[in-house]
PASEKOL-326482 format. One record per residue: residue in one letter; x, y, z of N, C-alpha, C, O in turn. Coordinates in steps of 0.02 Angstrom, whole numbers, padded with zeros to 5 digits, always signed. Layout:
% residues N
aXYZXYZXYZXYZ ...
This chain:
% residues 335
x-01468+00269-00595-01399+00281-00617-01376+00224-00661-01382+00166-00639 x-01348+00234-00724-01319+00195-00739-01256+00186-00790-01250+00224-00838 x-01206+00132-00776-01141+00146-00800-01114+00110-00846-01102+00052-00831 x-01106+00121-00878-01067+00095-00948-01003+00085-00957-00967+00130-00978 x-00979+00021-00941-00899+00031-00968-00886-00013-01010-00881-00073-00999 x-00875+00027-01083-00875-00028-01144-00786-00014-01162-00746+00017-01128 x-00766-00064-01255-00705-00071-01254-00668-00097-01201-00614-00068-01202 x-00670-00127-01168-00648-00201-01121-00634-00278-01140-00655-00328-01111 x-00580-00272-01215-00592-00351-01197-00534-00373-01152-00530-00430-01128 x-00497-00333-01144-00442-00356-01082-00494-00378-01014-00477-00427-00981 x-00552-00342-00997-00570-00341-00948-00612-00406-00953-00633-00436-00904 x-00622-00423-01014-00681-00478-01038-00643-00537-01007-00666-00575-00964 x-00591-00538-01032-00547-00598-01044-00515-00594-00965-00485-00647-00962 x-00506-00566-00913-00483-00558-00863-00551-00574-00796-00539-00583-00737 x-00616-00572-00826-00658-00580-00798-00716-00631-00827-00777-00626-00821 x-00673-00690-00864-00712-00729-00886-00727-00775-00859-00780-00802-00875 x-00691-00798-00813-00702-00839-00746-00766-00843-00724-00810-00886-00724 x-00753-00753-00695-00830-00741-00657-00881-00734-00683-00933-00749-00653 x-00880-00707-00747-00932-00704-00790-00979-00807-00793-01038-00827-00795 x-00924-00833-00792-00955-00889-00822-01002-00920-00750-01055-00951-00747 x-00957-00897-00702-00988-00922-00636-01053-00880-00615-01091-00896-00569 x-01056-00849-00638-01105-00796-00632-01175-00821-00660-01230-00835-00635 x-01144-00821-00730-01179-00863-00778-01240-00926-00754-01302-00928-00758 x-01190-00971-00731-01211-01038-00699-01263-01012-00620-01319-01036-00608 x-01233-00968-00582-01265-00946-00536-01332-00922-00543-01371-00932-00496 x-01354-00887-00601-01427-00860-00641-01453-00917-00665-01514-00913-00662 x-01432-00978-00692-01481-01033-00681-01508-01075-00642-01550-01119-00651 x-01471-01050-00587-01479-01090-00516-01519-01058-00475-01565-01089-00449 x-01510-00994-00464-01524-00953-00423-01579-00910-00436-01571-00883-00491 x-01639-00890-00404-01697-00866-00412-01668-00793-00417-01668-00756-00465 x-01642-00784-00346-01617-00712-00358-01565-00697-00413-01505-00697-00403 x-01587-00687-00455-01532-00684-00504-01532-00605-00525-01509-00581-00577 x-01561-00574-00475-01549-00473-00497-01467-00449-00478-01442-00396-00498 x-01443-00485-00448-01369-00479-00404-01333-00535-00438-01276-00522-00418 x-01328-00575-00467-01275-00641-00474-01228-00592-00508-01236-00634-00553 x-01189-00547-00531-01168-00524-00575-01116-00477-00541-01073-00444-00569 x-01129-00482-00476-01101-00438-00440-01036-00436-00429-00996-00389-00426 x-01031-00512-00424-00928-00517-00423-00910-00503-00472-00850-00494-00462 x-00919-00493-00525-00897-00469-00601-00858-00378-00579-00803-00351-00584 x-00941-00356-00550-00944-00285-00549-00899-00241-00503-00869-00189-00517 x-00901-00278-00443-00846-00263-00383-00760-00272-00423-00724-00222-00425 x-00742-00320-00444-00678-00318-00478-00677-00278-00522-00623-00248-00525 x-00732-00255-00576-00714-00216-00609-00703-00145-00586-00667-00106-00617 x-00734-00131-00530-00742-00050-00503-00669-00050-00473-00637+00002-00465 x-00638-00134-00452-00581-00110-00415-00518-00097-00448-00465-00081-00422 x-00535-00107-00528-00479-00100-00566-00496-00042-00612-00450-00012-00640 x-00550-00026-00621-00564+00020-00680-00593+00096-00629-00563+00150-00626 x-00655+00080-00594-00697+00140-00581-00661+00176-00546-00668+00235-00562 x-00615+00166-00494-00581+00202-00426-00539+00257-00481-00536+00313-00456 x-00516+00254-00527-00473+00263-00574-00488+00345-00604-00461+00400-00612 x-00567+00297-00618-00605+00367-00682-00621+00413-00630-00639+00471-00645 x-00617+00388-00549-00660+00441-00484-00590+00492-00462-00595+00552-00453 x-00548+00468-00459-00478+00470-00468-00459+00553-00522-00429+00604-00506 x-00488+00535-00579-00452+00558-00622-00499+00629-00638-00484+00681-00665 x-00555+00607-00611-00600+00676-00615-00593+00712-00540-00629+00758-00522 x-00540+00684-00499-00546+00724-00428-00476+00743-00421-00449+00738-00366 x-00434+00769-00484-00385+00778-00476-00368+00855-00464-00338+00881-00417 x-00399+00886-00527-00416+00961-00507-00431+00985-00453-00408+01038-00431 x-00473+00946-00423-00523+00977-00369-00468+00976-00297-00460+01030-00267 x-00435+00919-00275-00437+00896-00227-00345+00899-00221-00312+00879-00173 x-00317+00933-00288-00229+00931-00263-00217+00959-00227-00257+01004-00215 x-00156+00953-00184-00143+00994-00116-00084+01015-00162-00042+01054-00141 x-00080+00989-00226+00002+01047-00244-00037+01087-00321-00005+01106-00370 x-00097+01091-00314-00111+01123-00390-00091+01197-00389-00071+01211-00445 x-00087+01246-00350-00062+01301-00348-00001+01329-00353+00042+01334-00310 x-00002+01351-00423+00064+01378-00456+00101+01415-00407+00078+01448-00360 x+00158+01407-00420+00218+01436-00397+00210+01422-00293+00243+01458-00255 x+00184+01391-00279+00186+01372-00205+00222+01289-00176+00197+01236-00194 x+00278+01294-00132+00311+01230-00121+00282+01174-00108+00265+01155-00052 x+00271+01130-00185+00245+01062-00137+00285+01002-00089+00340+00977-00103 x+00255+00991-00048+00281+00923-00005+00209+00885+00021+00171+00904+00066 x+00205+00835-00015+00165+00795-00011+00143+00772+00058+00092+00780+00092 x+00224+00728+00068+00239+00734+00133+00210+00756+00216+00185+00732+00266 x+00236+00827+00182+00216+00867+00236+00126+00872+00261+00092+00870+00312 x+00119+00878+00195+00036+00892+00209+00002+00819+00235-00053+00813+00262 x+00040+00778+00224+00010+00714+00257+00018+00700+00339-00022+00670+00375 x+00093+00737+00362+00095+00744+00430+00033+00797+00463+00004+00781+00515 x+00021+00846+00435-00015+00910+00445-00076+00882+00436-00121+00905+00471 x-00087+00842+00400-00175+00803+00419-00173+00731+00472-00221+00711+00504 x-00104+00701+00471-00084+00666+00551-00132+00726+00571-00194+00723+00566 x-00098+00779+00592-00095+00833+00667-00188+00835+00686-00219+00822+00738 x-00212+00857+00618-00263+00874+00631-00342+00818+00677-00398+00829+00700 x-00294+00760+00667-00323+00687+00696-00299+00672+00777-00238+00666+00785 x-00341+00667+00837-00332+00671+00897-00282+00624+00898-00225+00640+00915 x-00302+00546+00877-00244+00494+00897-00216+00467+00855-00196+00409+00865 x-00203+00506+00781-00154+00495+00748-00097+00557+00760-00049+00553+00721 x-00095+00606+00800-00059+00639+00818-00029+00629+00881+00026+00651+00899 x-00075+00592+00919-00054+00536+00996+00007+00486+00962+00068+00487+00972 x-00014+00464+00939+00007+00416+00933+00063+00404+00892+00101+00356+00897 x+00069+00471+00832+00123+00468+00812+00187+00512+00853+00248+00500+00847 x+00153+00569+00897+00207+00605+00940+00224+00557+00989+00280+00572+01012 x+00202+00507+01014+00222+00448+01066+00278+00382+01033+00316+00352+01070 x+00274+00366+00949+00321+00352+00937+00381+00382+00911+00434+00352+00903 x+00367+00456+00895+00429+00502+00882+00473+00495+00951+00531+00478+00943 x+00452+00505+01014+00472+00523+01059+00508+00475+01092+00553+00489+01132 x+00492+00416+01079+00530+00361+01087+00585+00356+01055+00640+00368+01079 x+00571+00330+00979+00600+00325+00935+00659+00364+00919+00705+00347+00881 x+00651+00445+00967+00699+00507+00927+00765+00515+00990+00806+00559+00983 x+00767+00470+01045+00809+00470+01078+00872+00465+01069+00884+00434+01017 x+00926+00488+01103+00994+00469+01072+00995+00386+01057+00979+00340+01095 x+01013+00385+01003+01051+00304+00982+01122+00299+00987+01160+00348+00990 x+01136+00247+00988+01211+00221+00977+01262+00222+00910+01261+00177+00868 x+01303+00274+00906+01346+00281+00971+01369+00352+00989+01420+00380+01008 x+01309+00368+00975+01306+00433+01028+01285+00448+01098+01234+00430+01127 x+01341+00491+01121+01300+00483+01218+01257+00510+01211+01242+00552+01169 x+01226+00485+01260+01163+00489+01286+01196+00573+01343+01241+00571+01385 x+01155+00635+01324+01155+00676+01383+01134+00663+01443+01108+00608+01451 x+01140+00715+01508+01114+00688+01557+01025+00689+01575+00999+00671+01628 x+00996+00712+01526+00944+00711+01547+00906+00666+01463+00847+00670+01443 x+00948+00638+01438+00915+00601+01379+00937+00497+01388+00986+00465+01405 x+00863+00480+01363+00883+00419+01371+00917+00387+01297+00908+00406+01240 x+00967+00320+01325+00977+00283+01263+00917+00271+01196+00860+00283+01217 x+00918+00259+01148+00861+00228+01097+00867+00143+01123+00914+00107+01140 x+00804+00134+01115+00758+00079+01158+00739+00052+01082+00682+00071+01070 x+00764+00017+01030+00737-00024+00980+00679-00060+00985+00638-00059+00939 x+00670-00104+01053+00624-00138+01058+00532-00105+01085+00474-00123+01075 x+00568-00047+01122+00525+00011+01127+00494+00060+01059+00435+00080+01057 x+00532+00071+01017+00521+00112+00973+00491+00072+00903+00455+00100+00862 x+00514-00003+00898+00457-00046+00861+00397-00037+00883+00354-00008+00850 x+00388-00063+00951+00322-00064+00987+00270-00030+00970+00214-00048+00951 x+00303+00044+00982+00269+00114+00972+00259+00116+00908+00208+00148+00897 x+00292+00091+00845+00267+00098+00776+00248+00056+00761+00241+00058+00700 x+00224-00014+00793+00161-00059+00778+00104-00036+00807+00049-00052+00785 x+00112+00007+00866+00046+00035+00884+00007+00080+00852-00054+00090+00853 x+00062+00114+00814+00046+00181+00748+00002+00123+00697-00059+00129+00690 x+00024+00092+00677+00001+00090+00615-00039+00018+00643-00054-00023+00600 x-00051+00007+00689-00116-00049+00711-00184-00006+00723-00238-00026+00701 x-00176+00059+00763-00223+00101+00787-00234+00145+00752-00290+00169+00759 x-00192+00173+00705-00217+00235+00675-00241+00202+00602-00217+00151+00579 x-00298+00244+00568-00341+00237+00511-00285+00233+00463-00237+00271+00471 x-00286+00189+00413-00234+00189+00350-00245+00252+00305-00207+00267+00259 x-00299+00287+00324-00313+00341+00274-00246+00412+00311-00217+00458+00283 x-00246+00397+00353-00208+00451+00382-00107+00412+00392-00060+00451+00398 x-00101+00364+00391-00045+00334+00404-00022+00313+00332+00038+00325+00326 x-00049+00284+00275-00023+00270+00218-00003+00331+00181+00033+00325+00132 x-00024+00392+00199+00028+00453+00150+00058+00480+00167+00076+00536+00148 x+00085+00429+00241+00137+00459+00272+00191+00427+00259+00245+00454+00268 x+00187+00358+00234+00223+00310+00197+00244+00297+00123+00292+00267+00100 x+00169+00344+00079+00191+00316+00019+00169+00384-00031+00144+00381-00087 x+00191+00456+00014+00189+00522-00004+00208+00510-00070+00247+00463-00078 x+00193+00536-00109+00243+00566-00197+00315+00614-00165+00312+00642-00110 x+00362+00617-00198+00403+00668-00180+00433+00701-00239+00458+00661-00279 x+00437+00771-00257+00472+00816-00317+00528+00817-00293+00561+00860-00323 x+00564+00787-00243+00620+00831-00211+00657+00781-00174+00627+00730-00158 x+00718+00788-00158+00768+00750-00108+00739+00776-00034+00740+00733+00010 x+00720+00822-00021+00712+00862+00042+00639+00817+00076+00634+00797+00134 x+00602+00812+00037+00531+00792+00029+00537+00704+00038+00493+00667+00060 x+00606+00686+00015+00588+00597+00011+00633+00596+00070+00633+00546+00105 x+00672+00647+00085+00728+00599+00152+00659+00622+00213+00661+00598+00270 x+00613+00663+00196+00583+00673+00262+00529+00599+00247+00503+00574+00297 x+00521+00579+00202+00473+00531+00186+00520+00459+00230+00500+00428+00278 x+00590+00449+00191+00628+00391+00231+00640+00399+00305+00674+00357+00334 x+00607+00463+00344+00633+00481+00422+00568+00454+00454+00567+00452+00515 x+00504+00429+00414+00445+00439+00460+00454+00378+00500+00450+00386+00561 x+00464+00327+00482+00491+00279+00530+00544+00278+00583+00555+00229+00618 x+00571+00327+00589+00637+00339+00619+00701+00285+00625+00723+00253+00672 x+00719+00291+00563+00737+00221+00542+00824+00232+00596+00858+00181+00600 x+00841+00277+00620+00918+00263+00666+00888+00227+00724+00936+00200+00753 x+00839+00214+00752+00833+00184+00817+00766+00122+00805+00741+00090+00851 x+00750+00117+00743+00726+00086+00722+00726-00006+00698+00693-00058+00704 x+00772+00012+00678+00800-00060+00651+00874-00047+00620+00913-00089+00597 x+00880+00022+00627+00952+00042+00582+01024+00017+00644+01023+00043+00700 x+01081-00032+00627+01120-00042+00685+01195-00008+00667+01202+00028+00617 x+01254-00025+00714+01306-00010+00688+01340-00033+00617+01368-00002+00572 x+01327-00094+00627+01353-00134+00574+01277-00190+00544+01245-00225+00583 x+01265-00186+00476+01215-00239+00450+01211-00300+00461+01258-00328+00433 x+01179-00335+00487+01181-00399+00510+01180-00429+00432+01167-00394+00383 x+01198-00513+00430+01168-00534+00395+01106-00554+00386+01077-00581+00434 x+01062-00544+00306+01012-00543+00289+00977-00618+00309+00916-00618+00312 x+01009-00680+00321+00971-00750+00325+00971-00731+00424+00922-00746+00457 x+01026-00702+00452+01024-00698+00519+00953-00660+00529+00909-00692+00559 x+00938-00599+00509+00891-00569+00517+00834-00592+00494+00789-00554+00511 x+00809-00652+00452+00778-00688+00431+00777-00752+00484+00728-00788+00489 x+00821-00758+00514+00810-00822+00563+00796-00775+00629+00776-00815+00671 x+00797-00714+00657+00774-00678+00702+00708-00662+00696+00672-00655+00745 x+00690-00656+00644+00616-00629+00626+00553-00687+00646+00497-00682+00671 x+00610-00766+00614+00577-00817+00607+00556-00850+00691+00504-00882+00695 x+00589-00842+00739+00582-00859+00794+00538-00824+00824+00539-00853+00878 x+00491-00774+00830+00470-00724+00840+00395-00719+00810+00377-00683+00763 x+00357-00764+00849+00296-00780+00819+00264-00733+00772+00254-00744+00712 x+00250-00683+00801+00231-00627+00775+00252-00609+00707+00209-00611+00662 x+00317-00590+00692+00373-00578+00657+00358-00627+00605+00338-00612+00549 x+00371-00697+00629+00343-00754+00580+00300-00757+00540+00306-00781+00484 x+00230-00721+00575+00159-00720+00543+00176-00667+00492+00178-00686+00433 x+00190-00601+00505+00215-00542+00462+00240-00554+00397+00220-00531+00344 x+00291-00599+00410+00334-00619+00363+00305-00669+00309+00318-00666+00249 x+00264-00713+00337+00237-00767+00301+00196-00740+00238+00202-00758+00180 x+00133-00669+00275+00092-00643+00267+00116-00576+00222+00073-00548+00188 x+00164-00559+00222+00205-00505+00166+00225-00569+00103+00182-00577+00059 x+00274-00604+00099+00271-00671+00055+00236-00682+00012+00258-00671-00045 x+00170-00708+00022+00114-00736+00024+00084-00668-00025+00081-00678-00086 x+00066-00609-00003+00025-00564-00050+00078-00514-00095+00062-00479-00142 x+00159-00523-00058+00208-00475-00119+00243-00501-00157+00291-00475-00185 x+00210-00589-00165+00272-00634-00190+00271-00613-00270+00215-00627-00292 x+00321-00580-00329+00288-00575-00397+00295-00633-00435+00330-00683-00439 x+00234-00599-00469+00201-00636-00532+00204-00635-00598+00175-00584-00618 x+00219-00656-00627+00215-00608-00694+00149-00623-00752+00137-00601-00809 x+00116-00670-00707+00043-00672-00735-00031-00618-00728-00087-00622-00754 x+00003-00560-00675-00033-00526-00667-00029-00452-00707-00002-00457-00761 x-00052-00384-00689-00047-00331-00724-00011-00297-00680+00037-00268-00705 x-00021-00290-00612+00015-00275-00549+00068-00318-00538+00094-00291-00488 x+00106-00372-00553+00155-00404-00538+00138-00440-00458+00177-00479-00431 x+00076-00420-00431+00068-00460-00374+00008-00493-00378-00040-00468-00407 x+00008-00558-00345-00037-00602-00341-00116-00599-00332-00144-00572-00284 x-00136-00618-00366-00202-00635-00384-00231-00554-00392-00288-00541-00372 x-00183-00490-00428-00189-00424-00424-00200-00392-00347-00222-00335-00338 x-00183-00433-00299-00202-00394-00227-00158-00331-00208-00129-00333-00154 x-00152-00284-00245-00105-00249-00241-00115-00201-00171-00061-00177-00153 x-00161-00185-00135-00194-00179-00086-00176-00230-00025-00161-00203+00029 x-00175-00283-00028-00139-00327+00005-00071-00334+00023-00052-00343+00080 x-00027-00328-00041+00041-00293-00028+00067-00269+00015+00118-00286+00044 x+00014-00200+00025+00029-00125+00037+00026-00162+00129+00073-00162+00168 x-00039-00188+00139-00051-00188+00211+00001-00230+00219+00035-00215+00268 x+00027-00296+00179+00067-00339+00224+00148-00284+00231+00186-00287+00279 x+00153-00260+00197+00209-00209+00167+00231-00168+00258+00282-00166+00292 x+00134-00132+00267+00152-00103+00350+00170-00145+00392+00213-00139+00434 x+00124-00206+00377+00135-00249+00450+00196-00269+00473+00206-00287+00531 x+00241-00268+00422+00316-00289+00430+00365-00220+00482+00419-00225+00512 x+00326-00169+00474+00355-00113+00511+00329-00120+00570+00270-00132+00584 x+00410-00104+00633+00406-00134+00701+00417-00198+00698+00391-00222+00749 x+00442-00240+00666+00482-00304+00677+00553-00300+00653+00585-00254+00627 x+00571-00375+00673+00654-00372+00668+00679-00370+00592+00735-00368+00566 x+00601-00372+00561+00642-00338+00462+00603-00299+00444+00567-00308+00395 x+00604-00248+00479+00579-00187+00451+00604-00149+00394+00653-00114+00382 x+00548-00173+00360+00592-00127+00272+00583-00057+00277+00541-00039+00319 x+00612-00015+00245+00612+00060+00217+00657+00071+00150+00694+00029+00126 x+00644+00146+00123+00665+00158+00059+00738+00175+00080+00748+00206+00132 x+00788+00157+00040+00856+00138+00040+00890+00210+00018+00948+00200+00002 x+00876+00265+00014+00906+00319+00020+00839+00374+00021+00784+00353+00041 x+00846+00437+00000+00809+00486-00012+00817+00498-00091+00826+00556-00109 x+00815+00458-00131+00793+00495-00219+00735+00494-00228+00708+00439-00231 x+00693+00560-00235+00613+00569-00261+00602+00498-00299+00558+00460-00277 x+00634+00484-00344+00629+00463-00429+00639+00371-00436+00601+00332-00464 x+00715+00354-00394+00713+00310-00418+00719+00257-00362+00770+00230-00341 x+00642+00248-00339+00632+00221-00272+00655+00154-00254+00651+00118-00305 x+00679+00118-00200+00691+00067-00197+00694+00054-00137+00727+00093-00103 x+00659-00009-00100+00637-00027-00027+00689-00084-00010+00711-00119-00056 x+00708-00094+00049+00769-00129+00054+00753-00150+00133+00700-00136+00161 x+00812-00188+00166+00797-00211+00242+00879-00200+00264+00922-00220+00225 x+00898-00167+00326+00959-00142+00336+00980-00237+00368+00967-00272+00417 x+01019-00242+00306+01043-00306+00320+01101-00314+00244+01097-00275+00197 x+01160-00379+00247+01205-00386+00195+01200-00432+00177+01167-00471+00211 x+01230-00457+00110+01231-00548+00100+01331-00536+00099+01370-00578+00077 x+01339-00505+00114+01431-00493+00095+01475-00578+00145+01523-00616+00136 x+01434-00570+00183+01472-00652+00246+01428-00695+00224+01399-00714+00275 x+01404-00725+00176+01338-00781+00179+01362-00844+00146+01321-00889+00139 x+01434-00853+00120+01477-00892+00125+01420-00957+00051+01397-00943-00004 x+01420-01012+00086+01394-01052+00014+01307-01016+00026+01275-01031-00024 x+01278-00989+00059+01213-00988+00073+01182-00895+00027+01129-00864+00027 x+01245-00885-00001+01248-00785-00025+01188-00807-00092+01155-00765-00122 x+01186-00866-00102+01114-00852-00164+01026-00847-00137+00975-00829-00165 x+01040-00873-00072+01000-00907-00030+00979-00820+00006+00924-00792+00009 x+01035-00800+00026+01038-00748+00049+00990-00673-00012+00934-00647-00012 x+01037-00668-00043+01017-00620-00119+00950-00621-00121+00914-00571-00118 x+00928-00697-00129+00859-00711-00150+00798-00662-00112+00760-00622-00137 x+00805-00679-00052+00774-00653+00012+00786-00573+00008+00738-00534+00003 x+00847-00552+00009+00854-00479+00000+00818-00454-00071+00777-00408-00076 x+00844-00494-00125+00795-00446-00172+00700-00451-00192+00666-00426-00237 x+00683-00499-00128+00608-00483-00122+00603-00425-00084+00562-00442-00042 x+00618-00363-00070+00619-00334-00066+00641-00240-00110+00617-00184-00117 x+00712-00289-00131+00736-00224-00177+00726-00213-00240+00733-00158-00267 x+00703-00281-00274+00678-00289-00336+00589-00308-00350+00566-00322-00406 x+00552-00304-00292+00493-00315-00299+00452-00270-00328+00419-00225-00302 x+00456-00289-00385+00398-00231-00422+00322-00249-00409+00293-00225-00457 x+00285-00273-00378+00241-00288-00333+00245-00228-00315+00222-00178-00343 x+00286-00234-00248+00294-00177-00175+00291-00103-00218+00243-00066-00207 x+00333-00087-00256+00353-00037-00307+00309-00006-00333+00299+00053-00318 x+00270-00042-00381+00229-00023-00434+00175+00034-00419+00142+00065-00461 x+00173+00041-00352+00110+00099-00330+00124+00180-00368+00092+00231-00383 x+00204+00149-00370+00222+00240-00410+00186+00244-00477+00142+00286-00489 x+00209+00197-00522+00212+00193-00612+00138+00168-00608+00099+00188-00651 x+00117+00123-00557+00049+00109-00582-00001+00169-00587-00046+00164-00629 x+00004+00231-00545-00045+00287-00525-00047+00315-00618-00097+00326-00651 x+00048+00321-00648+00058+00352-00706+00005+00303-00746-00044+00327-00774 x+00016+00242-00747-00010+00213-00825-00101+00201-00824-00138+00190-00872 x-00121+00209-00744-00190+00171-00738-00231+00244-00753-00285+00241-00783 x-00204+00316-00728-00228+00354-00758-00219+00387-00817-00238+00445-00819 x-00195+00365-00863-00166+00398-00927-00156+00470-00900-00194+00516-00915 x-00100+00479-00859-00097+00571-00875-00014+00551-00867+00015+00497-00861 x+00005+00612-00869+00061+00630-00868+00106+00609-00798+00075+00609-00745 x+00153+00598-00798+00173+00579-00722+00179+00676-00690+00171+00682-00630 x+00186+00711-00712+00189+00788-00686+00127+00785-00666+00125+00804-00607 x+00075+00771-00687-00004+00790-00663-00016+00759-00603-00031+00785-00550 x-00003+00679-00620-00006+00631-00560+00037+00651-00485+00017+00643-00428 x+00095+00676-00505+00130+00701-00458+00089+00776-00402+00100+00792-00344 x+00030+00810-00467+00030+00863-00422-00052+00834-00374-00096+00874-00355 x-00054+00751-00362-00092+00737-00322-00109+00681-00292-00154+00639-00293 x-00043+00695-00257-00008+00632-00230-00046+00597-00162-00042+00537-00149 x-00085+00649-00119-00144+00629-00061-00200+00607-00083-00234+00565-00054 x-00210+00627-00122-00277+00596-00162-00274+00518-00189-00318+00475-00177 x-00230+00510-00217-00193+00471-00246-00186+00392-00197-00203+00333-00203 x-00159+00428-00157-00154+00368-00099-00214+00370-00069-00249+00321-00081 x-00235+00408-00037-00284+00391-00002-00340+00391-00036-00361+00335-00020 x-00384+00414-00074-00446+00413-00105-00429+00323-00149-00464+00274-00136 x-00387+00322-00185-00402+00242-00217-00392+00190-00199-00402+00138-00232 x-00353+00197-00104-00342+00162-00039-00397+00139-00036-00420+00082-00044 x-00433+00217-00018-00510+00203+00021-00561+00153+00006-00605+00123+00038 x-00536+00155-00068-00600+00116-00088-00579+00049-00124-00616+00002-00135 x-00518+00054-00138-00493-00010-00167-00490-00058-00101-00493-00118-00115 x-00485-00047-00051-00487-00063+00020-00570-00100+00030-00583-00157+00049 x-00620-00041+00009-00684-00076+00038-00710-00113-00031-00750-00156-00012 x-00706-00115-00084-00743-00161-00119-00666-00225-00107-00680-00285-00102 x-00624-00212-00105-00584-00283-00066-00620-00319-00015-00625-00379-00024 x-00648-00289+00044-00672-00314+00088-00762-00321+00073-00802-00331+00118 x-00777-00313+00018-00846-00329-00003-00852-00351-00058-00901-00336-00093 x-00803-00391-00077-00814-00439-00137-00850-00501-00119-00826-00535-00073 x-00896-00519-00144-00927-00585-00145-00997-00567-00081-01046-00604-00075 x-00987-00509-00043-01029-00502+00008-01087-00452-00021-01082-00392-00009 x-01125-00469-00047-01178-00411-00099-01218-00381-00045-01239-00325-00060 x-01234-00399+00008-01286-00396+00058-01236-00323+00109-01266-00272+00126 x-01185-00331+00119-01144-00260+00147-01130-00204+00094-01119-00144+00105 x-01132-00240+00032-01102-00172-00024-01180-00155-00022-01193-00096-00011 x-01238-00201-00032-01305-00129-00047-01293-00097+00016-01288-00036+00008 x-01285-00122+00092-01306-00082+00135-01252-00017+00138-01279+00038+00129 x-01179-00016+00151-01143+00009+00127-01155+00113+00092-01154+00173+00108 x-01167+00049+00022-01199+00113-00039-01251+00124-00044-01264+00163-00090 x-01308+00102-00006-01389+00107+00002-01392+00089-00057-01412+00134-00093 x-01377+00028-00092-01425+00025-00151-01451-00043-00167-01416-00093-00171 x-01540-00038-00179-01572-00080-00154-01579-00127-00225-01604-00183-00215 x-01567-00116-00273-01546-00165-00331-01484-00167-00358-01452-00116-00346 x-01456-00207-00389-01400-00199-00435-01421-00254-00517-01432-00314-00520 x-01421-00215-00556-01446-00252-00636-01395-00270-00675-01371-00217-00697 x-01360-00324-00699-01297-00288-00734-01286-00352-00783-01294-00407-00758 x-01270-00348-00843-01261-00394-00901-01188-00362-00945-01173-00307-00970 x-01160-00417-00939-01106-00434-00964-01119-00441-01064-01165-00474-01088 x-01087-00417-01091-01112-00432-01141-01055-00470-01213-00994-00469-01206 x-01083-00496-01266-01025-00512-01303-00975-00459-01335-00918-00472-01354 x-01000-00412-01338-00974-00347-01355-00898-00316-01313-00856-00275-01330 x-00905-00350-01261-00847-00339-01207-00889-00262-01169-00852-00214-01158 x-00927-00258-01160-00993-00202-01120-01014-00228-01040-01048-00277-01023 x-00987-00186-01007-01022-00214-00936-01071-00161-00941-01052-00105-00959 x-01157-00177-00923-01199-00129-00903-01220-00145-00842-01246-00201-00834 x-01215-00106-00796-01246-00101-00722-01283-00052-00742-01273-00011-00787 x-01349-00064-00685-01399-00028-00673-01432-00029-00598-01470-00072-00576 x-01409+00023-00567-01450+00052-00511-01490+00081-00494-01500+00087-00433 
């Protein structure tokens, strides 16, 4: 097999680093049939997932059939269902989570909402269940208001973290901070959603994949983000908190809130699907599971097999990898 991806000097110049280290590694190194490999893994994680992507769009939409209602959404709960303990596990935090809240009574045979209970239960969701089945339940496409407020409900955001009145945003930042756990979350969302504007993704070192996970891990703590209304279109992630009381500290405050509402990092998963596949955002829209999960899947495992050549052959069974970089801006692999 072998693959050609020429016209790259963005990719040249973005991978000249490794190229050069690579380089130096083939004069050092006997085995030099593999030195080339970190080149190749970054490139598949920015380019190949894309072209696999773009030829599995036809095949694999759950909304390509004319005149039939899509909800992205939905079909992502409906493949939850079809999963033993992603349907455990998500009917165990509905059930928590869907109790009367405050300040509504509680009937006589219904309990109060248990916040600290109903985090719990949605760190267990998304600690135990496969990201292939839990991320398009989070980051569905939506054509519709109907389709995104069911998208902003999957968290069950009234017993969730939603209160009577918004705390302030540095209070809920100094709650989070006490809270070992919460702490690490927080540090660890920071750290991979902080933007950049040196990158193409707006997030650091392009981990846009990184984002996403630190993005869940923050759900089930005391700053649990979600999308700030139901508009299909013009998305925006937020933390039910105010800077309105933050007195000399409201810039201090702002700051913190708009890593969240202005992070085009966190964001970009929408517009990036439009521009990385050249199609139309209507096309992209009609394959929105695929979308998430197929360039998850794998942007996920050559993440976790970069630099490790010895798991990607075993992996992909493949018992050579050949590949020259060229002045031309030409990556050739050969398998």
């Amino acid at each position: 097999m072998r693959l050609i991806l020429t016209n790259s000097v963005f990719l040249v110049q973005r991978f000249k680093v490794n190229g050069l280290k690579c380089q130096q590694q083939m004069q050092s190194d006997s085995l030099s049939m593999c030195v080339c490999a970190c080149v190749f893994v970054k490139l598949l994680k920015f380019s190949f997932i894309f072209i696999f992507l773009d030829s599995s769009l036809s095949k694999m939409s759950p909304c390509s059939e004319a005149g039939k209602p899509c909800n992205p959404c939905l079909d992502a709960a409906k493949a939850c269902n079809l999963n033993e303990t992603c349907k455990r596990l998500r009917s165990a935090y509905n059930s928590i989570c869907s109790k009367a809240t405050p300040p509504q009574p509680a009937t006589a045979n219904q309990e109060p909402c248990s916040k600290k209970r109903c985090q719990k239960a949605l760190r267990q969701f998304f600690e135990r269940v496969s990201w292939e089945l839990s991320y398009p339940l989070l980051f569905c496409s939506c054509p519709d208001q109907a389709c995104a407020e069911r998208r902003r409900r999957t968290i069950v955001p009234s017993c969730s973290y939603q209160e009577r009145h918004k705390p302030s945003c540095l209070e809920l930042r100094h709650t989070c901070r006490s809270d070992a756990l919460c702490r690490s979350r927080l540090a660890d969302f920071h750290m991979n959603c902080q933007m950049t504007p040196h990158t193409v993704t707006s997030c650091p070192y392009d981990n846009y994949n990184g984002c996403l996970m630190s993005y869940v891990g923050l759900i089930g703590s005391d700053v649990t983000p979600n999308y700030s209304d139901n508009s299909p279109t013009n998305i925006t992630i937020s933390l039910w908190c105010s800077c309105r009381s933050s007195g000399h500290q409201e810039q201090e405050c702002d700051a913190f809130h708009r890593d969240f509402t202005h992070n085009t990092c966190l964001t970009i998963w929408k517009t990036r699907k439009k521009q990385m596949l050249g199609q139309s955002w209507t096309d992209a829209e009609r394959s929105p599971k695929v979308l998430v999960e197929a360039r998850l899947k794998i942007e996920h495992a050559f993440y976790e097999l970069t630099g490790n050549l010895d798991s990607f052959r075993a992996v992909w069974g493949i018992g050579q990898v050949l590949c020259l970089l060229d002045g031309q801006g030409s990556l050739k692999i050969t398998f």
